[in-house]
VOTIKOL-439511 format. One record per residue: residue number from 1; z, y, x of N, C-alpha, C in turn. Coordinates in pm, whole numbers, plus 50000, padded with zeros to 5 digits. Each point is the difference from the previous one (the first is absolute). Layout:
# residues N
+-----+-------+-------+-------+-------+-------+-------+-------+-------+-------+
:   n :   nzz :   nyy :   nxx :  cazz :  cayy :  caxx :   czz :   cyy :   cxx :
+-----+-------+-------+-------+-------+-------+-------+-------+-------+-------+
: NUM :     Z :     Y :     X :     Z :     Y :     X :     Z :     Y :     X :
...
+-----+-------+-------+-------+-------+-------+-------+-------+-------+-------+
***
This chain:
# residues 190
+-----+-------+-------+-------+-------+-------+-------+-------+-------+-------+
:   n :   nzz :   nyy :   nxx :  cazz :  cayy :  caxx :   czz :   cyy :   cxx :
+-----+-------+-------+-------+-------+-------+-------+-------+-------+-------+
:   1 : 91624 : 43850 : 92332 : 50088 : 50099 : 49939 : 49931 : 50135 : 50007 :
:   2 : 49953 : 50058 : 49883 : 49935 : 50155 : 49983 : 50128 : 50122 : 50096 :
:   3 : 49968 : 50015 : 50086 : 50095 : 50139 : 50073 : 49889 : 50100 : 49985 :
:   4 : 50077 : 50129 : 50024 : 49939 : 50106 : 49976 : 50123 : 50138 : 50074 :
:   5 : 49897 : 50079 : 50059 : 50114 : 50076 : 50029 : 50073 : 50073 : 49878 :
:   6 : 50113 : 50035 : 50052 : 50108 : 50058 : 49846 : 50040 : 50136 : 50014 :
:   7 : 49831 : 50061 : 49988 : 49956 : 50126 : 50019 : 50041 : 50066 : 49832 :
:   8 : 50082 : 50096 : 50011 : 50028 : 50070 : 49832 : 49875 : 50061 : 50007 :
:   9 : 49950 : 50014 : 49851 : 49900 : 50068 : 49967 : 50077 : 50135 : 49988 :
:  10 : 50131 : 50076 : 49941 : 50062 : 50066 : 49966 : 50022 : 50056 : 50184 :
:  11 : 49937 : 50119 : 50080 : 50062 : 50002 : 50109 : 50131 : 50089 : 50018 :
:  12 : 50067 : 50063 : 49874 : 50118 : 50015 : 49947 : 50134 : 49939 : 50029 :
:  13 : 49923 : 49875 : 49995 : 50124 : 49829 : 50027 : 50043 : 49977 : 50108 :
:  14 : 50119 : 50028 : 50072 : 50024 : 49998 : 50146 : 50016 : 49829 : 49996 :
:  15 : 49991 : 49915 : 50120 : 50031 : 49888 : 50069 : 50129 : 49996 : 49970 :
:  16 : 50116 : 50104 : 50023 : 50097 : 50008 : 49997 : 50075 : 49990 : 49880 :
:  17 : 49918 : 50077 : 49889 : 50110 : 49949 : 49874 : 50011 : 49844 : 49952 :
:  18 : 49846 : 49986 : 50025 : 49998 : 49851 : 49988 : 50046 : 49883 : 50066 :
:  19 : 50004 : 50010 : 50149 : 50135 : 49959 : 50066 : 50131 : 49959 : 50027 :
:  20 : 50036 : 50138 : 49951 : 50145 : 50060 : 50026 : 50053 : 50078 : 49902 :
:  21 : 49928 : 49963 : 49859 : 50131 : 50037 : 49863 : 50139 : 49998 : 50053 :
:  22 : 50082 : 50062 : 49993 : 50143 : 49975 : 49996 : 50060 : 49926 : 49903 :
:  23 : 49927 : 49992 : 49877 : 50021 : 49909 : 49898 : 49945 : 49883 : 49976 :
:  24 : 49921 : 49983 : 50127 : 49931 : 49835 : 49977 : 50040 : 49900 : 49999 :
:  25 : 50072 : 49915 : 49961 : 50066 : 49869 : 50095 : 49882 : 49962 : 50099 :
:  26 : 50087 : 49894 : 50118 : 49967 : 50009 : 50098 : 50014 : 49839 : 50034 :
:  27 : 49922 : 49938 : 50033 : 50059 : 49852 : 50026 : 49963 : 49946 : 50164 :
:  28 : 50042 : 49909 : 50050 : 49938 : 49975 : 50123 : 50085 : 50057 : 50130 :
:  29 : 49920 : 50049 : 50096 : 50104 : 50064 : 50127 : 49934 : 50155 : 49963 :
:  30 : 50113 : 50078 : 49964 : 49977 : 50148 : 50014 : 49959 : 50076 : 50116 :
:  31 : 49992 : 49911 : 50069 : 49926 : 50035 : 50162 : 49864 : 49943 : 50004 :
:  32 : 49908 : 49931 : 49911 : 49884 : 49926 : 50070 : 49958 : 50066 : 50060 :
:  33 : 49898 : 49918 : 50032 : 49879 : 50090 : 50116 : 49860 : 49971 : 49880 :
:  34 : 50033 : 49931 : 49895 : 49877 : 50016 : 49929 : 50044 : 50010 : 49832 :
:  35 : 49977 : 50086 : 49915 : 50061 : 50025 : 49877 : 49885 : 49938 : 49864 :
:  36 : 50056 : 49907 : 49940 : 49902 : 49995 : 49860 : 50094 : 50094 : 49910 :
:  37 : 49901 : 50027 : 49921 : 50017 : 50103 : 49861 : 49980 : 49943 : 49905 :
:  38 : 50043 : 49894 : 49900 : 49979 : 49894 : 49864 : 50014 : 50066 : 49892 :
:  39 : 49869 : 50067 : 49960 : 50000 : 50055 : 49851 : 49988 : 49877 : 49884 :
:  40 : 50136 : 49951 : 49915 : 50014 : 49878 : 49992 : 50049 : 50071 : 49816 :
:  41 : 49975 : 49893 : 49910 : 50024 : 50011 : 49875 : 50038 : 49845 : 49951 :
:  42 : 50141 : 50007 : 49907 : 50086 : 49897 : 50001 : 49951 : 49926 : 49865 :
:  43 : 49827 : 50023 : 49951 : 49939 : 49951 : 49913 : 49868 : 49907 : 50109 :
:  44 : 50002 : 50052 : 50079 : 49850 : 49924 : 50066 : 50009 : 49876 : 50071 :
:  45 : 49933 : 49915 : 49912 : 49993 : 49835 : 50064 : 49984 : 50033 : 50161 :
:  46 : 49906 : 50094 : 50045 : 49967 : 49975 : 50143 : 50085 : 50038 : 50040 :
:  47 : 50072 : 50083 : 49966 : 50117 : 50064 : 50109 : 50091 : 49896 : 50065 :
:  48 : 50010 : 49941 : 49833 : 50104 : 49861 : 50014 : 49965 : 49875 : 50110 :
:  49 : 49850 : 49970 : 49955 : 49936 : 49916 : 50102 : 50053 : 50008 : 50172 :
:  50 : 50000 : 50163 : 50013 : 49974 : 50016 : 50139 : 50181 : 50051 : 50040 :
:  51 : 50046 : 50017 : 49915 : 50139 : 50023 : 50036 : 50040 : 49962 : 50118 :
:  52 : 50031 : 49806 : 49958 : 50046 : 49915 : 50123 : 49966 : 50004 : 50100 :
:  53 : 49845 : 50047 : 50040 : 49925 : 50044 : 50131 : 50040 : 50140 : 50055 :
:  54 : 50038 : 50054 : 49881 : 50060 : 50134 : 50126 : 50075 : 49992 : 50011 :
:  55 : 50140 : 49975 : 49954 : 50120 : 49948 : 49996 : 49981 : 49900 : 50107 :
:  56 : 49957 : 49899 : 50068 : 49987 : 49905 : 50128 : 49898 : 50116 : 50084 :
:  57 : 49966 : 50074 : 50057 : 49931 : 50027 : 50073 : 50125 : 50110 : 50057 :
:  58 : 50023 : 50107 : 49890 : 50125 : 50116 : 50075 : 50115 : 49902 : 50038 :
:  59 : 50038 : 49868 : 49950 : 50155 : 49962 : 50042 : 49917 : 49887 : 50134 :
:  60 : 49882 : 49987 : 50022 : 49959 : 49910 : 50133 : 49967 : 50069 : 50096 :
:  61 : 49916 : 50109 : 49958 : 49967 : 50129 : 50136 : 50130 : 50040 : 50045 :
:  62 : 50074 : 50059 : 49926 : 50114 : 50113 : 50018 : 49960 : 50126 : 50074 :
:  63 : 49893 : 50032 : 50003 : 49972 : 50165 : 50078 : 49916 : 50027 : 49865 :
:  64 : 49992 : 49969 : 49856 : 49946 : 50085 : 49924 : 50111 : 50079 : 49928 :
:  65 : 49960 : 50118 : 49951 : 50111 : 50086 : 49884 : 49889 : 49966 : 49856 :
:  66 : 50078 : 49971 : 49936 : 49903 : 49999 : 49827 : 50053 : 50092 : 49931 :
:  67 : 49914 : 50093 : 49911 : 50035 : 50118 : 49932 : 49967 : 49967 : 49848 :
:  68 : 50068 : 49974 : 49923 : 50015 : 49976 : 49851 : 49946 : 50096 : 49920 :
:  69 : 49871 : 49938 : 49968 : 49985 : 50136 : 49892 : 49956 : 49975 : 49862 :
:  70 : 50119 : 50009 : 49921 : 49995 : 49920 : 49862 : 49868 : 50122 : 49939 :
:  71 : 49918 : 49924 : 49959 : 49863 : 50065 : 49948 : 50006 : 49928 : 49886 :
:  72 : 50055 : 50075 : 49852 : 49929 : 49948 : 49836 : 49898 : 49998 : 49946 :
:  73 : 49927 : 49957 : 50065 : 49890 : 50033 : 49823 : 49977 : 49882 : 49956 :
:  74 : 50055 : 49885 : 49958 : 49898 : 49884 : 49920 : 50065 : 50024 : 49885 :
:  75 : 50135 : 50013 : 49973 : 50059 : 49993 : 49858 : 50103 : 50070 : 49976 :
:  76 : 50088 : 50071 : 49938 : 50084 : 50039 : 49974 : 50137 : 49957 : 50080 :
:  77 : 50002 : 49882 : 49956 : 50103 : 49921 : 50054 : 50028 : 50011 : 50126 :
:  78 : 49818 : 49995 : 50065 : 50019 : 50040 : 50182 : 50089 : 50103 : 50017 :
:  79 : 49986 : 50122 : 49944 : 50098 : 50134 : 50025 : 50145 : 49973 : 50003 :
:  80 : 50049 : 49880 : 49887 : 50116 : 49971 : 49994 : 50100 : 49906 : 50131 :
:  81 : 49892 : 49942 : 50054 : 50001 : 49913 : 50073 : 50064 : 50069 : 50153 :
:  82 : 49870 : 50113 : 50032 : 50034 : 50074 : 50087 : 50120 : 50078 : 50032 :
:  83 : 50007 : 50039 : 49901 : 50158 : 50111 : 49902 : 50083 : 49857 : 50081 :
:  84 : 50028 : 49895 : 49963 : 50095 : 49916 : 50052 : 50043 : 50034 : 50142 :
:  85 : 49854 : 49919 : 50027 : 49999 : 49986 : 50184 : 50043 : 50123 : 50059 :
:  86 : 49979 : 50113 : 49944 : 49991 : 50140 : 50087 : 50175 : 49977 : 49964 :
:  87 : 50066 : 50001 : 49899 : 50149 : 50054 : 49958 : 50065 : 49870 : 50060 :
:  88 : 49950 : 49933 : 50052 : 50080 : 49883 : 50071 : 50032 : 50022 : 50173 :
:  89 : 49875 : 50094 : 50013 : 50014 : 50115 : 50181 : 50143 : 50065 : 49988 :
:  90 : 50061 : 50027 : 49937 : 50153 : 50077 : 49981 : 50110 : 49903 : 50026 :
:  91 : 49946 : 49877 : 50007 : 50143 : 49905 : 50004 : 49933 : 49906 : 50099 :
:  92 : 49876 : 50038 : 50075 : 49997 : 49916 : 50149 : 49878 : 49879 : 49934 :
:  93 : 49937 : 49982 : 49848 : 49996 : 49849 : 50008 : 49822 : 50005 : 49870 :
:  94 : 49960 : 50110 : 50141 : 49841 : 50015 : 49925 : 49903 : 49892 : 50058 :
:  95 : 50027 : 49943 : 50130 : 49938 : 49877 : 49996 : 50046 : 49890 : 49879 :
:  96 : 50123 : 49951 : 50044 : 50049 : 49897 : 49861 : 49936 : 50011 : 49864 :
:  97 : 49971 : 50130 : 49968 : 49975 : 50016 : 49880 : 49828 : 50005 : 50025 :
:  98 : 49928 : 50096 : 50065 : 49912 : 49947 : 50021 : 49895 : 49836 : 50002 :
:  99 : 50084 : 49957 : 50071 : 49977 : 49875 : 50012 : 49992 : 49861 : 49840 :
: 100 : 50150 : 50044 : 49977 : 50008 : 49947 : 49847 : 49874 : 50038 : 49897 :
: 101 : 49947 : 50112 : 49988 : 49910 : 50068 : 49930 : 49884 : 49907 : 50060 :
: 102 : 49978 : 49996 : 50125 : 49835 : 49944 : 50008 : 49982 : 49864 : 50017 :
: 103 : 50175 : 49957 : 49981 : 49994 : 49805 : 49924 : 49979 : 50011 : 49867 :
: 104 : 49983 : 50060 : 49983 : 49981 : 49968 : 49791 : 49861 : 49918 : 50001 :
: 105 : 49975 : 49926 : 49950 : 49886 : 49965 : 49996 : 49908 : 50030 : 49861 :
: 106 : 49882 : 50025 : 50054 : 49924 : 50069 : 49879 : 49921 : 50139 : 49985 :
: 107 : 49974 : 50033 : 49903 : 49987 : 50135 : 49974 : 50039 : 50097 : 49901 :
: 108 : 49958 : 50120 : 49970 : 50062 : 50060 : 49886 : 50153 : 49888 : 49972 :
: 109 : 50058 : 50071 : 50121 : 50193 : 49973 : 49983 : 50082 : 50109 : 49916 :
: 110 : 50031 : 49969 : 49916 : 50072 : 50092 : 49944 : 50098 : 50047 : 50053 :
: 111 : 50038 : 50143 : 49938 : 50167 : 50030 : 50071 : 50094 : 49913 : 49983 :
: 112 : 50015 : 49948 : 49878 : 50138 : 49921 : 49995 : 49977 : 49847 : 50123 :
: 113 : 49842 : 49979 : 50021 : 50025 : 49920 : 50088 : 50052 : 50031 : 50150 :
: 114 : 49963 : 50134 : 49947 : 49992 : 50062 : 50194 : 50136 : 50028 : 49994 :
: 115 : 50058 : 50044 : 49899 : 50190 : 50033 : 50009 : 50069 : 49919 : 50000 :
: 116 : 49929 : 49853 : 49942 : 50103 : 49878 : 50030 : 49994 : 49896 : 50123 :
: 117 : 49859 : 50053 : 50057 : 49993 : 49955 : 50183 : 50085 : 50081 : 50087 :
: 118 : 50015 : 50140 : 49957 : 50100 : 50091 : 50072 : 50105 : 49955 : 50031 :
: 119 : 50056 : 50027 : 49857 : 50152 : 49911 : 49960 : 50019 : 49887 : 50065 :
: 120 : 49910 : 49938 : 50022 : 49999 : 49875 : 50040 : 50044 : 49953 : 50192 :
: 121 : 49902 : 50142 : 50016 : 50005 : 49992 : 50143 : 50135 : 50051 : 50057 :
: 122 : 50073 : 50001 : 49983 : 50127 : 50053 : 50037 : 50070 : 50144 : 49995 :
: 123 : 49909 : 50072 : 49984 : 49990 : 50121 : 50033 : 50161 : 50071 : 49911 :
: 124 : 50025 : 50120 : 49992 : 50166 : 50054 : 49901 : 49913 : 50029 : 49880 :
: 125 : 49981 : 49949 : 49928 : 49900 : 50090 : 49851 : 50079 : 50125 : 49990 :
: 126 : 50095 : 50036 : 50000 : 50112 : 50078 : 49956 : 49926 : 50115 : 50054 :
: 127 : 50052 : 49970 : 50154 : 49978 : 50174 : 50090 : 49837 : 49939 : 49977 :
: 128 : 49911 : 49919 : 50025 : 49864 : 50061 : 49981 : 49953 : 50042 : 49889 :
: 129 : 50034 : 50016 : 49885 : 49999 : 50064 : 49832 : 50066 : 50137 : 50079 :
: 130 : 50119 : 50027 : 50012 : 50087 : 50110 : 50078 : 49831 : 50107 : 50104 :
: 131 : 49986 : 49946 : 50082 : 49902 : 50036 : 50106 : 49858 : 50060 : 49916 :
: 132 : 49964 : 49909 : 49945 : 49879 : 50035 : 49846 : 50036 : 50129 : 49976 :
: 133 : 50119 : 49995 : 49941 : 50019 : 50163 : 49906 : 49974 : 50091 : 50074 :
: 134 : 50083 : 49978 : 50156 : 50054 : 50116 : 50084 : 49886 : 49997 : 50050 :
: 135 : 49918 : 49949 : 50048 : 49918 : 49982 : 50061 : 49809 : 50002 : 49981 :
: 136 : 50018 : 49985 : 49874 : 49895 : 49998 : 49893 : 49880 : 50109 : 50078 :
: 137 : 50023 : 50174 : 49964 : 49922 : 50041 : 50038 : 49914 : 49977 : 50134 :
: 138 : 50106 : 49989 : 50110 : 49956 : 49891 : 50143 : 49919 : 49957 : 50021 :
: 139 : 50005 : 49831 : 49873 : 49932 : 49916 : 50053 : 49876 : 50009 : 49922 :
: 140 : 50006 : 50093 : 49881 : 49853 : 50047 : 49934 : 49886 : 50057 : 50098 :
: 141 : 50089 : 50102 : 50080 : 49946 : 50096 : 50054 : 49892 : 49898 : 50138 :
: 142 : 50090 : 49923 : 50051 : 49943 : 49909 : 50130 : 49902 : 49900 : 49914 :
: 143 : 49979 : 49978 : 49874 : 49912 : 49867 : 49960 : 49834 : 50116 : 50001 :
: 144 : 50060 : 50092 : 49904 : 49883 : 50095 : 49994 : 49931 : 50084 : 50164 :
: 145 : 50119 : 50012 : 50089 : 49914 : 50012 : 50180 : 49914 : 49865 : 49955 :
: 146 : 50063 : 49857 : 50003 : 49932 : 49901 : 50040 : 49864 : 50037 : 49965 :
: 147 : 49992 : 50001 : 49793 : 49901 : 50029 : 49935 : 49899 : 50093 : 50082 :
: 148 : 50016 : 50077 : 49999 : 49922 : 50146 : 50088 : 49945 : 49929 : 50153 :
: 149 : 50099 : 49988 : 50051 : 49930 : 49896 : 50170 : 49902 : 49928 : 49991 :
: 150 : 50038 : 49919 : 49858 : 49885 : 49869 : 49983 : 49853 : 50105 : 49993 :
: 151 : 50033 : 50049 : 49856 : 49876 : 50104 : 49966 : 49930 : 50081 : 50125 :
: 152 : 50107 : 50049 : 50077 : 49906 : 50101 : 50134 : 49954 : 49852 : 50066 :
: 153 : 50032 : 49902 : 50016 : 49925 : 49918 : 50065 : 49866 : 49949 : 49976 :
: 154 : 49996 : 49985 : 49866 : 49908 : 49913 : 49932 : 50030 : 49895 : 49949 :
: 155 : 50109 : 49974 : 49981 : 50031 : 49849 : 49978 : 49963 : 49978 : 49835 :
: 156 : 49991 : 49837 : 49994 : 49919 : 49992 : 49848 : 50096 : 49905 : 49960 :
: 157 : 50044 : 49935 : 50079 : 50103 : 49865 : 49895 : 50088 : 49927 : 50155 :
: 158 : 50101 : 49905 : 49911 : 50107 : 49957 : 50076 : 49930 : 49837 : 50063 :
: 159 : 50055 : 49969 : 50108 : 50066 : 50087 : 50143 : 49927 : 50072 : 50020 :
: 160 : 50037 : 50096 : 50124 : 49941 : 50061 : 50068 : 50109 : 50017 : 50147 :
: 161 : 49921 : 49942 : 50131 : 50135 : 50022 : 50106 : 49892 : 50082 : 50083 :
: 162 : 50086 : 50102 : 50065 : 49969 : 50098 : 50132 : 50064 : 49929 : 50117 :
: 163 : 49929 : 49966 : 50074 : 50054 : 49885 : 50146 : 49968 : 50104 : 50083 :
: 164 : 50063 : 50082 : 50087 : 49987 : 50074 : 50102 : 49887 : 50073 : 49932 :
: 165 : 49839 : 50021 : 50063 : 49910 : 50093 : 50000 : 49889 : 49959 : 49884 :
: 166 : 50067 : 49860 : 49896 : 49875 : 49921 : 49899 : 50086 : 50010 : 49895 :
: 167 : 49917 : 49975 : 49898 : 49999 : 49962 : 49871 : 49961 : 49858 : 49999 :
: 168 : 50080 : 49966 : 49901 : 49983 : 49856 : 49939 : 50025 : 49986 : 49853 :
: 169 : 49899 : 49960 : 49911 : 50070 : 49974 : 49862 : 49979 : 49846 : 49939 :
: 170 : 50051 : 49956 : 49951 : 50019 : 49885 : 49915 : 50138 : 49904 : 50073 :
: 171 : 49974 : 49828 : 50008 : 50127 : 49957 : 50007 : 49921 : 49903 : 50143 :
: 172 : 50078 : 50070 : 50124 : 49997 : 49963 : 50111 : 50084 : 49914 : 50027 :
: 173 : 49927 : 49857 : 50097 : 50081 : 49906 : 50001 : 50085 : 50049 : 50157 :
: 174 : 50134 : 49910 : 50062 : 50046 : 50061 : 50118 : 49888 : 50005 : 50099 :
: 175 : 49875 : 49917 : 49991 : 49934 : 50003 : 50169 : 49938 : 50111 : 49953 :
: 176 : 49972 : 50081 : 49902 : 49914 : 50128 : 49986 : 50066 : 50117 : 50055 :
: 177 : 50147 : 49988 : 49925 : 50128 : 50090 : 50040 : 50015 : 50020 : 50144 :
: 178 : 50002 : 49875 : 50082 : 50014 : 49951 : 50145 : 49917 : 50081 : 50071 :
: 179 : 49839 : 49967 : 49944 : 49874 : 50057 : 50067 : 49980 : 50172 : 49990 :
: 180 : 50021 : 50069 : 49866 : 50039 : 50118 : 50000 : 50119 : 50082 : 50061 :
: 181 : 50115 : 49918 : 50030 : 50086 : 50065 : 50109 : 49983 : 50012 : 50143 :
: 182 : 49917 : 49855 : 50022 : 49934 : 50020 : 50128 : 49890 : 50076 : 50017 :
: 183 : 49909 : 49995 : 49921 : 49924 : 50097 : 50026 : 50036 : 50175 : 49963 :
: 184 : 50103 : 50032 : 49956 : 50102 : 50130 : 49965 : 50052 : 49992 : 50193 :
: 185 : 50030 : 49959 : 50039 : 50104 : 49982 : 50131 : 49863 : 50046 : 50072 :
: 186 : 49868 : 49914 : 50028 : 49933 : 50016 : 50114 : 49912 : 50147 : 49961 :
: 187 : 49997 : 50054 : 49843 : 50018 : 50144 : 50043 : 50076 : 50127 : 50056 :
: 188 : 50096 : 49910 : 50000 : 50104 : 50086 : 50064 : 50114 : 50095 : 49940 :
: 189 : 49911 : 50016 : 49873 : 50077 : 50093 : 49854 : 50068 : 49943 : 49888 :
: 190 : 50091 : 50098 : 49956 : 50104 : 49932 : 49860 : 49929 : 50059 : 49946 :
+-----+-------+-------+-------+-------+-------+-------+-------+-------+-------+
***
């Protein structure tokens, strides 16, 4: 697995916004002792690949926090996608929806596919259309931090996870996930 420290080129970029958005969703134990950062796009086969592995590693450890960071760029649709997941944080159910989004199987998913996995996933369409409007500028504003974070980082394409003090990009299986948290822990740093 390529690690690298997840040194910003931008020294502008605090640890902290990237962290600790107030607008990030947040998955996992909000207490870990070791934090990934998943710059994740709801168009990328790998993301999808590696989903189930981070998804089993934060619900088997339980001392990680995962920080959601819907990152667009493969297609249009990605933006739309995100717009979901983020306006689904208002009614508690940005994993659910999350999650639904990175079962689609495929690529270049269209919106209507990505709005009818939504729909699908249980979620209120109602208040999350409702949340969109009200909410709109919001969740623009937090996709474009994402955008900007990625950029002060360096990042070039999806995945990309920050495990405590590394970088990791492409689609990590759980013993990679496993091995990067442990080795995140025996540095001692989130």
């Amino acid at each position: 697995m390529p690690t690298a420290p997840a040194l910003a080129q931008d020294k502008a970029l605090s640890v902290d916004a990237i962290l600790n958005d107030p607008q990030a969703p947040v998955g996992g134990n909000p207490k870990g002792d070791v934090t990934i950062v998943a710059f994740l796009d709801y168009n990328c086969p790998f993301c999808k690949k590696s989903a189930p592995d981070l998804e089993k590693i934060v619900k088997s450890d339980g001392r990680i926090r995962l920080v959601y960071k819907d990152w667009p760029i493969l297609t249009p649709a990605s933006n739309h996608g995100a717009q979901l997941a983020l306006a689904a944080k208002y009614q508690g159910k940005y994993e659910q929806v999350h999650h639904a989004l990175m079962g689609i199987p495929g690529m270049r998913i269209s919106k209507e596919k990505m709005t009818e996995a939504v729909q699908k996933s249980g979620v209120d369409m109602e208040r999350l259309n409702a949340d969109l409007k009200q909410h709109g500028a919001e969740i623009q504003a937090l996709i474009q931090r994402n955008l900007d974070q990625a950029d002060a980082l360096g990042l070039t394409g999806t995945p990309v996870y920050l495990i405590g003090p590394f970088k990791a990009s492409g689609a990590l299986t759980y013993e990679q996930f496993r091995k990067a948290v442990a080795d995140a822990r025996a540095q001692g740093k989130q």
